[in-house]
C-alpha positions as CSV (number, residue, x, y, z in Angstrom):
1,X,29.1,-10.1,4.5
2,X,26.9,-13.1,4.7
3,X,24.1,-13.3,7.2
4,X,22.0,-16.3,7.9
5,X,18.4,-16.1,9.3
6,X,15.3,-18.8,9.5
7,X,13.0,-15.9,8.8
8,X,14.4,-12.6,6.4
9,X,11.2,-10.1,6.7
10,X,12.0,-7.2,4.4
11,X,9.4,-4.5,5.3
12,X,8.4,-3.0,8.4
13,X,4.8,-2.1,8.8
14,X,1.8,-3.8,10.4
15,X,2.2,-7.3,7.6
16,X,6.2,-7.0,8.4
17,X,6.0,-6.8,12.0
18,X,3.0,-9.3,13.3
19,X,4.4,-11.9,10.9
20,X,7.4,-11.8,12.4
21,X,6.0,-11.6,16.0
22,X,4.4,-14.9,14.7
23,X,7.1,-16.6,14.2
24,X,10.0,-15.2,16.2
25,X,9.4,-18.3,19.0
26,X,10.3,-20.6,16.1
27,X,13.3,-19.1,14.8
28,X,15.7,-16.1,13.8
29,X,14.1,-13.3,12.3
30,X,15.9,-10.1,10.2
31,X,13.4,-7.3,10.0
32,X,14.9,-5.5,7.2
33,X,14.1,-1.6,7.4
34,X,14.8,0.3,4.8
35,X,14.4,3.5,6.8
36,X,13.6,4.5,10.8
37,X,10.8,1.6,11.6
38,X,7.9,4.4,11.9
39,X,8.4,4.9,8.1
40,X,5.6,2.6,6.9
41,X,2.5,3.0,5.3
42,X,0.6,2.2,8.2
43,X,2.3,5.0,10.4
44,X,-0.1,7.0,8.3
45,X,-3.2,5.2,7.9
46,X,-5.6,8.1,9.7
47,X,-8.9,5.7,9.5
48,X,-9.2,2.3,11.2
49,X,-9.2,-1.2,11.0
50,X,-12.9,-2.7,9.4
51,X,-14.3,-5.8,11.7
52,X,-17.3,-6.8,12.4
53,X,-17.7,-6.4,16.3
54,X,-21.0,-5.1,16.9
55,X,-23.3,-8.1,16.6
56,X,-26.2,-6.6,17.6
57,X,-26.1,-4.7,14.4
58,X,-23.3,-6.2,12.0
59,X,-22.8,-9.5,11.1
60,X,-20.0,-11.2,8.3
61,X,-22.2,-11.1,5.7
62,X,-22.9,-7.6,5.9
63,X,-19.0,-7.3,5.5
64,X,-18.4,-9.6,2.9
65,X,-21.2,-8.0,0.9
66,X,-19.9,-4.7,1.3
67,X,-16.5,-5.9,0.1
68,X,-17.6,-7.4,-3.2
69,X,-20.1,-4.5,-3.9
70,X,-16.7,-2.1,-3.1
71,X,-14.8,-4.4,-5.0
72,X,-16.5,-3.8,-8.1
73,X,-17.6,-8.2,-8.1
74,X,-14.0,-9.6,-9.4
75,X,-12.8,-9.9,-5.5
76,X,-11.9,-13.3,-5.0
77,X,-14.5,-14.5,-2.6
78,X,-12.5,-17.1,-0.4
79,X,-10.1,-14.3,0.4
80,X,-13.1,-12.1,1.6
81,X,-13.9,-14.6,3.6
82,X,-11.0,-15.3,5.0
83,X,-10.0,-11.7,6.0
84,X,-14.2,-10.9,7.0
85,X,-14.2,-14.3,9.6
86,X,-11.0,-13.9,10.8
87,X,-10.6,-10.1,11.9
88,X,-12.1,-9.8,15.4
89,X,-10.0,-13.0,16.5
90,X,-6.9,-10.4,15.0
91,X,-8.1,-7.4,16.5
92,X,-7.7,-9.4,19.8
93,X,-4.3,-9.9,19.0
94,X,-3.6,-6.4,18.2
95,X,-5.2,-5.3,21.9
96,X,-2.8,-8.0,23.6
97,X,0.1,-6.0,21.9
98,X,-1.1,-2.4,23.5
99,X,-2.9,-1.3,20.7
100,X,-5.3,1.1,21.9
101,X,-8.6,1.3,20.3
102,X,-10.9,4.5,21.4
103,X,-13.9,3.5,23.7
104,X,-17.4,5.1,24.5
105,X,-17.9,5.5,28.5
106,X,-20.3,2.2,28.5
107,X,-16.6,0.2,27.6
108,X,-18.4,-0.7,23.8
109,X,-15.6,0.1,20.7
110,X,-16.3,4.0,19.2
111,X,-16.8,2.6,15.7
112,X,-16.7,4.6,12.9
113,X,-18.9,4.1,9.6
114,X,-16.8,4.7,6.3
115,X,-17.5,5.2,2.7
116,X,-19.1,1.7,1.8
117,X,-19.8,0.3,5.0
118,X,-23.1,0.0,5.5
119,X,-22.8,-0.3,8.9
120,X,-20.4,1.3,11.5
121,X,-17.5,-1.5,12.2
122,X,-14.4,0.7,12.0
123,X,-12.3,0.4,14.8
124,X,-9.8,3.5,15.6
125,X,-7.5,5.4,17.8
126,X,-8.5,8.9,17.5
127,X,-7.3,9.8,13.9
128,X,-4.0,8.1,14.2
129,X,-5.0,4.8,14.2
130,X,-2.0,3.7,12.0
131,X,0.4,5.2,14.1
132,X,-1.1,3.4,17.4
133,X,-0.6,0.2,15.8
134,X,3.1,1.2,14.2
135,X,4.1,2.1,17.8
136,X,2.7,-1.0,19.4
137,X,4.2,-3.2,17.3
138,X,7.4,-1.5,17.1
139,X,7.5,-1.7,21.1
140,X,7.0,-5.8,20.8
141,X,9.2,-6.1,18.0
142,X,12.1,-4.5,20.0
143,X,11.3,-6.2,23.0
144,X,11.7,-9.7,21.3
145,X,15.3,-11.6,21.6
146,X,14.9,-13.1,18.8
147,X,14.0,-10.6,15.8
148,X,17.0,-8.0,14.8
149,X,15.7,-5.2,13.4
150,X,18.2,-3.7,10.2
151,X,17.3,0.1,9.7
152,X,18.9,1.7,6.8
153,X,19.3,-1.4,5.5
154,X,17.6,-1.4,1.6
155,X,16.9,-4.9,-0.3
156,X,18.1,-4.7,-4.1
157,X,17.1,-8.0,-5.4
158,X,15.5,-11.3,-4.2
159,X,18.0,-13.8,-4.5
160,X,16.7,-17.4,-6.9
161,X,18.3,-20.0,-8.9
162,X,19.2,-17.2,-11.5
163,X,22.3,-15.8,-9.4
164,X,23.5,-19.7,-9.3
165,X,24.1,-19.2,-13.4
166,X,20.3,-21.1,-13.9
167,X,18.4,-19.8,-16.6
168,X,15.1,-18.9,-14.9
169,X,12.4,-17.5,-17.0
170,X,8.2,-16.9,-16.4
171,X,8.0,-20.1,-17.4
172,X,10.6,-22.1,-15.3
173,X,8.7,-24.4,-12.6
174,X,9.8,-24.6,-9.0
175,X,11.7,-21.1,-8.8
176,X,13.1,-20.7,-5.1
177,X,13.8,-17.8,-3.0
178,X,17.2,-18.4,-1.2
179,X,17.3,-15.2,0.5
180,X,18.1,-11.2,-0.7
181,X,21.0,-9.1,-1.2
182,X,20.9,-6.1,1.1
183,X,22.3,-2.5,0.8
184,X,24.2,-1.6,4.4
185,X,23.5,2.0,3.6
186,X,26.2,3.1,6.2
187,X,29.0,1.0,4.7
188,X,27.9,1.2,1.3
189,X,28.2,-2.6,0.9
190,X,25.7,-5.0,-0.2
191,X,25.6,-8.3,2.2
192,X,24.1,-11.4,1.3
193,X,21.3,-12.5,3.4
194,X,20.4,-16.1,3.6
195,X,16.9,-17.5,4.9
196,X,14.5,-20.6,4.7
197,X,11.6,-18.1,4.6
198,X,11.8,-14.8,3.2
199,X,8.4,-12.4,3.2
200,X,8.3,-9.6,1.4
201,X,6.1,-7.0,3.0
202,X,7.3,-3.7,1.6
203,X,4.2,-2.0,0.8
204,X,3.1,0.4,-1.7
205,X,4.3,2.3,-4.5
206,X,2.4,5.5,-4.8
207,X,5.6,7.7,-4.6
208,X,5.8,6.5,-9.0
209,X,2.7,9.4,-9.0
210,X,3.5,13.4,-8.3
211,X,1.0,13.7,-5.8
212,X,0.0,10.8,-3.1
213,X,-0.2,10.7,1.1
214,X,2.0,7.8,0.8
215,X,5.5,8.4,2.4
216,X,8.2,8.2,-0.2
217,X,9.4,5.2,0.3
218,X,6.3,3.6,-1.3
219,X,8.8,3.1,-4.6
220,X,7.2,-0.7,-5.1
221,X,10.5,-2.2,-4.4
222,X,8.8,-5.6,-3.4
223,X,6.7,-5.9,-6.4
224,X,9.4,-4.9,-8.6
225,X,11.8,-7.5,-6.8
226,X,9.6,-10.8,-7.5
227,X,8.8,-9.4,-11.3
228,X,12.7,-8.9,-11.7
229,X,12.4,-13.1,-10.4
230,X,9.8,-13.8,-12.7
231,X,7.0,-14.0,-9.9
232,X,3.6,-13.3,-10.9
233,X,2.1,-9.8,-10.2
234,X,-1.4,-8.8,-10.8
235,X,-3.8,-6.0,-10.8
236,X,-2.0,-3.2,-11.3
237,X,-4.1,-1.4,-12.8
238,X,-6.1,-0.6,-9.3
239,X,-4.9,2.2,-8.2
240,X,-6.9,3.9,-5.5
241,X,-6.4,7.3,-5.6
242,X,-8.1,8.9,-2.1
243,X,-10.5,11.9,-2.6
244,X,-9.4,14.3,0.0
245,X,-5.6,14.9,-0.2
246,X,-4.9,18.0,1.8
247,X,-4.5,20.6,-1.4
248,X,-1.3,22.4,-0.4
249,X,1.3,23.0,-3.2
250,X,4.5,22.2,-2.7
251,X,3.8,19.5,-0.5
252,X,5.3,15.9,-1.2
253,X,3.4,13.5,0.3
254,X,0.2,15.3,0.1
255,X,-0.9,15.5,3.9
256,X,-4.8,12.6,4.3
257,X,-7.6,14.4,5.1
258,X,-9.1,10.9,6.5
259,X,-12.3,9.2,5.0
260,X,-14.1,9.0,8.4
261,X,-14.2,12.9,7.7
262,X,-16.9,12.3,5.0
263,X,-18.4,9.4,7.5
264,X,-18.9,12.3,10.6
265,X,-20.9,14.4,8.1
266,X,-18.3,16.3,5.8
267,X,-19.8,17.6,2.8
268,X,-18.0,17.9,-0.6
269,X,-18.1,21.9,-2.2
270,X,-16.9,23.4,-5.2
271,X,-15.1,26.2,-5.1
272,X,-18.2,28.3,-5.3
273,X,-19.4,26.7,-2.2
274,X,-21.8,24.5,-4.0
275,X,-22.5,20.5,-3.1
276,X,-21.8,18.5,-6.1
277,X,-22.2,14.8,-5.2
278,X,-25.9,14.8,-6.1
279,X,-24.9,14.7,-9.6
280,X,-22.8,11.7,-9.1
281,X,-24.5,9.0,-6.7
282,X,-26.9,8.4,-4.6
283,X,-24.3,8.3,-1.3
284,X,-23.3,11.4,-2.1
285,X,-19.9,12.1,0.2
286,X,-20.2,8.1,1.5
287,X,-20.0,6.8,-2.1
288,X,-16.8,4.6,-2.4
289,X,-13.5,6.6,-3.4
290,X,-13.2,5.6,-7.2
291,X,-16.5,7.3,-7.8
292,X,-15.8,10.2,-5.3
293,X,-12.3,10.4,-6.9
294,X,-13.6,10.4,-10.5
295,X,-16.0,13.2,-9.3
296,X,-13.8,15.5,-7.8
297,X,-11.6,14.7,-11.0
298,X,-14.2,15.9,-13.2
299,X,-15.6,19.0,-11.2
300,X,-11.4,20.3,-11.2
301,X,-10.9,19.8,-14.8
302,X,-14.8,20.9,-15.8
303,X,-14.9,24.6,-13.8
304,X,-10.8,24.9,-14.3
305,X,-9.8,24.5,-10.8
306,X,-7.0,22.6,-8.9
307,X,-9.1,21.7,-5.7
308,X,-12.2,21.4,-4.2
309,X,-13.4,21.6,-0.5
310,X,-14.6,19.2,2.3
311,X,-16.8,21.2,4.5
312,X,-17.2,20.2,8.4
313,X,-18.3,23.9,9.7
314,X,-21.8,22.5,10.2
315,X,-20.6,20.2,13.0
316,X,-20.0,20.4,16.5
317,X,-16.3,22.7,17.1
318,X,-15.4,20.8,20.1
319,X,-16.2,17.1,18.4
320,X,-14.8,18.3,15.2
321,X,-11.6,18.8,17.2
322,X,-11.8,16.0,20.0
323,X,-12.2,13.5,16.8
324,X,-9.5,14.7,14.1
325,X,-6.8,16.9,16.4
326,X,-4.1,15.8,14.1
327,X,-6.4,17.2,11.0
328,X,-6.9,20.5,13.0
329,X,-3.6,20.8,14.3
330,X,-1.9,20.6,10.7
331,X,-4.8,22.8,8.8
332,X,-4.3,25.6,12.1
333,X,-0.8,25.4,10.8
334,X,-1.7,26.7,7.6
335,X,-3.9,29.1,8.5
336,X,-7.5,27.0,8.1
337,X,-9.6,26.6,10.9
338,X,-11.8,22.9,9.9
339,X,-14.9,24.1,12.6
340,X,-15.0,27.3,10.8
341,X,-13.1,27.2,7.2
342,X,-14.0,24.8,4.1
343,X,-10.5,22.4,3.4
344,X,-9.2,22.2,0.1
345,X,-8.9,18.8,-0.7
346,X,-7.4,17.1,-4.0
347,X,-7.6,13.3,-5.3
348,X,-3.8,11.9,-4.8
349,X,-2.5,8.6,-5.3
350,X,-3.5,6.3,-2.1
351,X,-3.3,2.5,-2.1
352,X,-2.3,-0.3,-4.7
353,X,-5.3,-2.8,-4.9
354,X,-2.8,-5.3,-7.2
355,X,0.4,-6.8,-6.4
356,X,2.7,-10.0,-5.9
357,X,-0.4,-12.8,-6.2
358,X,-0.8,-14.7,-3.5
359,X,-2.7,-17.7,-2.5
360,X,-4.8,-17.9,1.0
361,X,-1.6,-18.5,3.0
362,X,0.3,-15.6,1.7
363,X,2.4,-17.7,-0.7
364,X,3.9,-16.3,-3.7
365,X,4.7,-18.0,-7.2
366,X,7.8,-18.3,-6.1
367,X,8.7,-21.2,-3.4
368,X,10.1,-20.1,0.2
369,X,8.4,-16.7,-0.7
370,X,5.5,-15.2,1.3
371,X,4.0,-11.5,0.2
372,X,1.6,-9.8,2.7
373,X,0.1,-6.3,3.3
374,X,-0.3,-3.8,0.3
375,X,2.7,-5.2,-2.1
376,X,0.4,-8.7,-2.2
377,X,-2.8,-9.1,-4.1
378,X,-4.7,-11.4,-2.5
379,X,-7.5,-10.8,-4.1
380,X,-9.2,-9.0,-1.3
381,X,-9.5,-5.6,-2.6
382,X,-10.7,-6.8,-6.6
383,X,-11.4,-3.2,-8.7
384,X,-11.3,-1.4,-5.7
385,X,-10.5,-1.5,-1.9
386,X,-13.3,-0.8,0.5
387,X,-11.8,1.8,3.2
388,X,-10.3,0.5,6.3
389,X,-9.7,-2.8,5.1
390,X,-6.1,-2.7,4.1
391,X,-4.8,-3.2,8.0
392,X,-7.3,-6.1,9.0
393,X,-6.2,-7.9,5.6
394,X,-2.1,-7.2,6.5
395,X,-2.0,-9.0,10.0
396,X,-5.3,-11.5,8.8
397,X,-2.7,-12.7,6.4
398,X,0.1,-12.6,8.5
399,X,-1.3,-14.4,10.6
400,X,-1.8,-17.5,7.8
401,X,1.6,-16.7,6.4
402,X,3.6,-17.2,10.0
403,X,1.7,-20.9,10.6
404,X,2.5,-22.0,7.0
405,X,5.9,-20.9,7.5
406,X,6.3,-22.3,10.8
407,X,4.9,-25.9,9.4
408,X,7.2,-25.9,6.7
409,X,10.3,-24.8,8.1
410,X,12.0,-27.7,9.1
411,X,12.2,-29.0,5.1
412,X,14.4,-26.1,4.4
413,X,18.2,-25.1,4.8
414,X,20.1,-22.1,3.7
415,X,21.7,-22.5,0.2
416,X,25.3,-22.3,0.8
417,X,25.9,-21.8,-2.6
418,X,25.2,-18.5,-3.2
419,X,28.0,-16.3,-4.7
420,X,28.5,-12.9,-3.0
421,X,27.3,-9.6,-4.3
422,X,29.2,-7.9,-7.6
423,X,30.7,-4.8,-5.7
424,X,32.1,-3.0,-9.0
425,X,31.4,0.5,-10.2
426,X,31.6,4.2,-8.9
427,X,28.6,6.8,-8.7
428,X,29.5,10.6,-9.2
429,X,27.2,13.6,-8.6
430,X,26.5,13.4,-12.5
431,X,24.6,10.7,-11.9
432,X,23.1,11.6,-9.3
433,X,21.6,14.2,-11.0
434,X,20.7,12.1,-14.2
435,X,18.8,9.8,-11.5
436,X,16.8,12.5,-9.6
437,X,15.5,13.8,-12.7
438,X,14.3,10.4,-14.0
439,X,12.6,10.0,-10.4
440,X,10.6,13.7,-11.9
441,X,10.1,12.5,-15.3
442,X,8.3,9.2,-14.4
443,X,6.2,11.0,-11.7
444,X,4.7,13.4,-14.3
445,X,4.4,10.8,-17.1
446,X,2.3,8.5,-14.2
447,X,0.2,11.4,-13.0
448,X,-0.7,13.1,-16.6
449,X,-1.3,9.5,-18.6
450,X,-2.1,6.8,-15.7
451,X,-3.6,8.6,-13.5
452,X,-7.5,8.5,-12.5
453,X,-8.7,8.9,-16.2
454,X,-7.1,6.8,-19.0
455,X,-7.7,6.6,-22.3
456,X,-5.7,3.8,-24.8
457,X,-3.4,6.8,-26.3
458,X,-2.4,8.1,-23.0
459,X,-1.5,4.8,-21.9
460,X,0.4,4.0,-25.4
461,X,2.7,7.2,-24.5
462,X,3.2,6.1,-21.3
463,X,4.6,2.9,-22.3
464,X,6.6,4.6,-24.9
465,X,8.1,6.9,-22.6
466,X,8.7,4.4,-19.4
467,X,10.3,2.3,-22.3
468,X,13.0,5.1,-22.8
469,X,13.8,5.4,-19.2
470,X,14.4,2.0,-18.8
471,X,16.8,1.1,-21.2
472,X,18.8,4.4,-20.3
473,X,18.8,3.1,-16.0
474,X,19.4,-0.5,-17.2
475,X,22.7,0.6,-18.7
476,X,23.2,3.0,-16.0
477,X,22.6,0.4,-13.3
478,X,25.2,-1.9,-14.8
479,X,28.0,0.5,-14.7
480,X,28.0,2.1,-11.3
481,X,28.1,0.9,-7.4
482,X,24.4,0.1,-5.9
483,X,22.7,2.8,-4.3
484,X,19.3,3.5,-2.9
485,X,18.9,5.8,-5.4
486,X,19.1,4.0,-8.6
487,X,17.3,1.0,-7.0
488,X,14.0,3.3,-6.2
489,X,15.0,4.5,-9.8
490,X,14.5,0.7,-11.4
491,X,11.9,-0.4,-9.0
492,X,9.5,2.8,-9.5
493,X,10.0,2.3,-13.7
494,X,9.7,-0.9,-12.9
495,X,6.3,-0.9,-11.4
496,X,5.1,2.1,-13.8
497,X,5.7,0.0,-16.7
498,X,3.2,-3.2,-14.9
499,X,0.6,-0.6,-13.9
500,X,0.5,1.4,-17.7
501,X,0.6,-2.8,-18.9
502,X,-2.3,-3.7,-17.1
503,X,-4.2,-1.3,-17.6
504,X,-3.5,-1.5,-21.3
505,X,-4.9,-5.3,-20.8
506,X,-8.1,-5.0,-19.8
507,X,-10.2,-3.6,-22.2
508,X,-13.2,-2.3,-20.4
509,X,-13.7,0.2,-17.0
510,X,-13.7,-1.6,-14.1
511,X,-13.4,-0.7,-10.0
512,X,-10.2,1.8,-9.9
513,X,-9.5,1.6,-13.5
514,X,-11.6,4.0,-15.4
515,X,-10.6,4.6,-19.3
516,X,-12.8,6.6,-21.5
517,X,-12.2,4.2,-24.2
518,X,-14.4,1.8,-22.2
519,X,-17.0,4.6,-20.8
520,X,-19.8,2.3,-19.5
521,X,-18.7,-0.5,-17.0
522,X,-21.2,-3.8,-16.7
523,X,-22.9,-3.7,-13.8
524,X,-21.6,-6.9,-12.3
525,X,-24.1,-6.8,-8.7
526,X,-27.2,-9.7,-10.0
527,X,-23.7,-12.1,-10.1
């Protein structure tokens, strides 16, 4: 089936959603979903939203600083910026929509200070900030005429001038996006979606590692999309793994024990009961996440242990719970009172830093193509992500991306050109199987060799391995009908293989990307 749209949004979190709330007065929009529209990233995303609203005590510069400092100086500074300025004018916009941000009785926001904020600028709604903004949105997005919203519906490839028999290589000039071919999961069919704008906004793609609190959709599928087109992706090295995964085995995704835990006064323990932060920086619990994960890293594999714990008895029982019910309600569940029992926390995979570059519109490499929230790279983040600003920089961006698509629009038409889908090819419960245990074996080869601590022969066997389970899903993926599985399959060796690459590439530790072959990073703060 052919389907023609002004707008094709693949992706449905907070980038996704305000873009195409942007732009719906201006044209069709498909919201392509490639499961129920609360599985996103930022359902999850306990913290807040960072903006500087308190100008008694905060300014932008205070912000911006804290950024680059975070960002371990290789953020690009115009997209800082761009994100610092422009948040409170977006946090406005967020309000209009119903989002609910939590309030002290005078009316002034309850803001929250995080790990590398030197000031308290975090906006949230209890600790389900995420989720108060998912449901917001979603309520808008359904109650606009002109967005349809496509659940089950999973993209398999951008389409460009390559499915029109061009030759189109990393070094082809003016490569187009025409539009994607999408999997109708309840037919089994793959339609062919046209667009003049298409924005990918799929997220993440944490669910390559064993343990992360991303859902499991995060499989990169955006990223790995505009590689497959020859778009440019960078940074993949960053990987921000977050300290304080709820340690429960068995679980998959690991349940966020939020960083505005460590901001309220949580204290980090070893399994003894001992702080061991001191040893590590200054900040202590309120040092940034790479140097908190490392930490943690280190005290587990120095004393032998699989966890450590995040101590909050010392606070107030009844704040404890008014401020994190969701955290007490799911550790009560599993037998741990938080106002009277340590948590056992674990470093799991958290947030990609890197993705599908960008420039300060949202624009892509490739023409007609826009990439926003966590599958872009807008240079934002740099080595490392400074907490809560992942939302602000999503609907900042979306915000650019929706009036650059809206000036632009009328130059474009839908290429009618476009040959349909290749339908041929069976899947049996063999391969099924054969898929599933691919999924395992690239989880464990991500978590044991690219994983918080590198070193140059860990990533060489990395490569070696992902290499093998390419070129056995490659011939695998010619031969049988598209499924969701063996796309997740592709996309999550895919995006292995650019994160082990990268990493590989830059010879020296740096923000998220620690390697003991390169001990001692510069300290980059005089530039």
């Amino acid at each position: 089936m052919i389907r023609k749209y002004d707008f094709l949004v693949i992706g449905s979190g907070i980038a996704g959603m305000s873009f195409a709330l942007k732009v719906a007065h201006k044209g069709s929009v498909a919201l392509i979903c490639k499961a129920g529209l609360e599985e996103a990233n930022t359902y999850y995303a306990q913290g807040g939203i960072a903006s500087v609203t308190n100008l008694k005590v905060d300014n932008f510069e205070k912000h911006i600083h804290d950024t680059m400092v975070a960002g371990d100086w290789i953020s690009d500074r115009a997209a800082v910026e761009k994100v610092v300025r422009n948040a409170p004018s977006q946090i406005e916009e967020l309000i209009k929509w119903g989002v609910d941000f939590d309030k002290k009785e005078n009316g002034e926001f309850d803001l929250h200070r995080e790990g590398g904020h030197s000031e308290f600028r975090i906006l949230h709604h209890k600790d389900n900030t995420g989720a108060e903004i998912q449901t917001s949105l979603i309520e808008e997005v359904k109650r606009h005429p002109n967005i349809t919203v496509f659940t089950n519906f999973y993209a398999v490839e951008i389409i460009t001038q390559h499915h029109l028999g061009i030759i189109v290589t990393r070094h082809t000039p003016g490569i187009k996006c025409y539009g994607a071919y999408v999997l109708n999961e309840a037919t089994g069919e793959v339609d062919t979606f046209l667009s003049k704008v298409t924005v990918m906004a799929t997220g993440g793609c944490e669910a390559v590692y064993r343990h992360t609190t991303n859902p499991l959709v995060a499989t990169g599928d955006g990223i790995a999309m505009v590689y497959r087109a020859k778009g440019i992706v960078k940074d993949m090295e960053f990987i921000q793994f977050h300290p304080t995964a709820l340690y429960h085995p068995g679980d998959r995704p690991s349940f966020l024990i939020t960083e505005a835990m460590r901001g309220y006064g949580g204290v980090l323990r070893n399994l003894a009961g001992e702080e061991f932060m001191q040893k590590y920086d200054p900040r202590l619990s309120l040092a940034p996440r790479d140097i908190v994960a490392r930490a943690i890293d280190n005290e587990m594999k120095q004393r032998g242990e699989d966890h450590v714990y995040l101590d909050v008895t010392h606070k107030d029982p009844e704040e404890t719970k008014k401020h994190f019910p969701n955290i007490y309600k799911k550790c009560l569940s599993l037998g741990i009172d938080i106002t009277k029992d340590y948590i056992p926390v674990a470093p799991a995979a958290h947030y990609l830093c890197g993705g599908i570059k960008v420039d300060l519109d949202g624009q892509s490499s490739i023409k007609r193509l826009y990439a926003l929230g966590e599958c872009s790279c807008t240079g934002l983040h740099g080595g490392n992500r400074l907490a809560s600003n992942s939302l602000i920089e999503a609907i900042v961006y979306a915000d650019s991306a929706a009036k650059h698509a809206i000036s632009v629009l009328d130059r474009y038409d839908f290429n009618e050109d476009i040959p349909e889908w290749n339908a041929e090819g069976t899947m049996n419960n063999e391969e099924r199987i054969l898929i599933t245990q691919s999924m395992k074996e690239v989880n464990q080869i991500m978590e044991a060799y690219v994983g918080i601590v590198r070193s140059n022969l860990r990533l060489v066997r990395a490569w070696n391995r992902l290499d093998i389970l390419y070129e056995e899903t490659e011939r695998l993926f010619k031969r049988v009908k598209a499924s969701r599985e063996i796309c997740e399959l592709r996309n999550m060796i895919n995006v292995g293989y650019l994160i082990t690459r990268q990493a590989m590439e830059r010879k020296e530790s740096r923000g998220l990307h620690y390697t003991i072959d390169y001990p001692h990073p510069c300290n980059k703060e005089s530039e």
